[in-house]
Every structure is written in structure tokens, then in C-alpha cells.
C-alpha positions in Angstrom: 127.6 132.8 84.1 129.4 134.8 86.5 132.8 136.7 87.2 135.2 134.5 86.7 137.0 134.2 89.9 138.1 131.9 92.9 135.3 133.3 94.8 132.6 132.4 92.5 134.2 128.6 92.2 136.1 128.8 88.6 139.0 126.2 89.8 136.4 124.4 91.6 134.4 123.9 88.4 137.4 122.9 86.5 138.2 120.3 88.9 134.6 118.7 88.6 135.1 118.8 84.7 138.2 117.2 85.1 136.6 114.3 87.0 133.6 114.3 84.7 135.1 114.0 81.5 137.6 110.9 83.0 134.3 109.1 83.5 132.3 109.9 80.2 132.5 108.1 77.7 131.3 111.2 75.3 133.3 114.2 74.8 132.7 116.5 77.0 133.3 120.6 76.8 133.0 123.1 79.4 131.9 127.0 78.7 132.3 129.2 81.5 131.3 132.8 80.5 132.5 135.9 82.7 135.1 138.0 82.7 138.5 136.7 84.3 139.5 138.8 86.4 142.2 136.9 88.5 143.9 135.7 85.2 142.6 131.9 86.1 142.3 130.8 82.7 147.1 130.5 82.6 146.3 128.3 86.1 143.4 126.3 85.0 145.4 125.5 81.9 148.8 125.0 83.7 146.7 122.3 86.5 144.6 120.8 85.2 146.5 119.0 82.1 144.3 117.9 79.3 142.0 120.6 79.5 142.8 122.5 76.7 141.1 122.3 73.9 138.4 121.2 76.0 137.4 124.2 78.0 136.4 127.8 76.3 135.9 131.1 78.2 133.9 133.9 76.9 135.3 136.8 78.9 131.8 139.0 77.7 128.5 138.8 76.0 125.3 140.7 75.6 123.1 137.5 74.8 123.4 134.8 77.1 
């Protein structure tokens, strides 16, 4: 859980799910959880095709 940014690896970690859910045989779901503050979530969505409906972002949250 971090800001959601380039910095901090978000398309990074999107690539690695990507390449991890191609070799599972299980569904697999990633939850990032941070603010976006570089509007990633239109690129991540826009690159990486198949990821949607597979991927959730929860911009805030007081329990972790």
C-alpha cells in the first residue's frame, strides 16, 4: 500500500500481474490500494489488455 504512482512501481506491478496470471492456472486478482495520483489506473487499463475486471484500486482507506 502506497501512492499510487510510477515512482512507487504501479505499471511495474501491473506488468508482473500480467505475466503471473498468463501462467496460473487459478484466477488471479490484484488490489493495489493508494491514491492515484498520476491518473495510472486509464493507462494500466488502456496497456495492459485483459486486466480489467481483474485488477481493483482502492484510492483510500482507514483500515488496511
Amino acid at each position: 500500500m502506497a501512492r499510487f504512482t510510477i515512482d512507487k512501481g504501479a505499471l511495474a506491478m501491473a506488468q508482473a500481474y500480467v505475466q503471473v496470471a498468463a501462467m496460473s492456472s487459478k484466477p488471479v486478482h490484484l488490489l493495489m490500494v493508494g491514491p492515484d495520483e498520476e491518473q495510472l489506473l486509464g493507462t494500466i487499463n488502456k496497456e495492459f489488455e485483459g486486466i480489467s475486471g481483474k485488477f481493483s484500486l482502492i484510492s483510500y482507506t482507514d483500515k488496511p
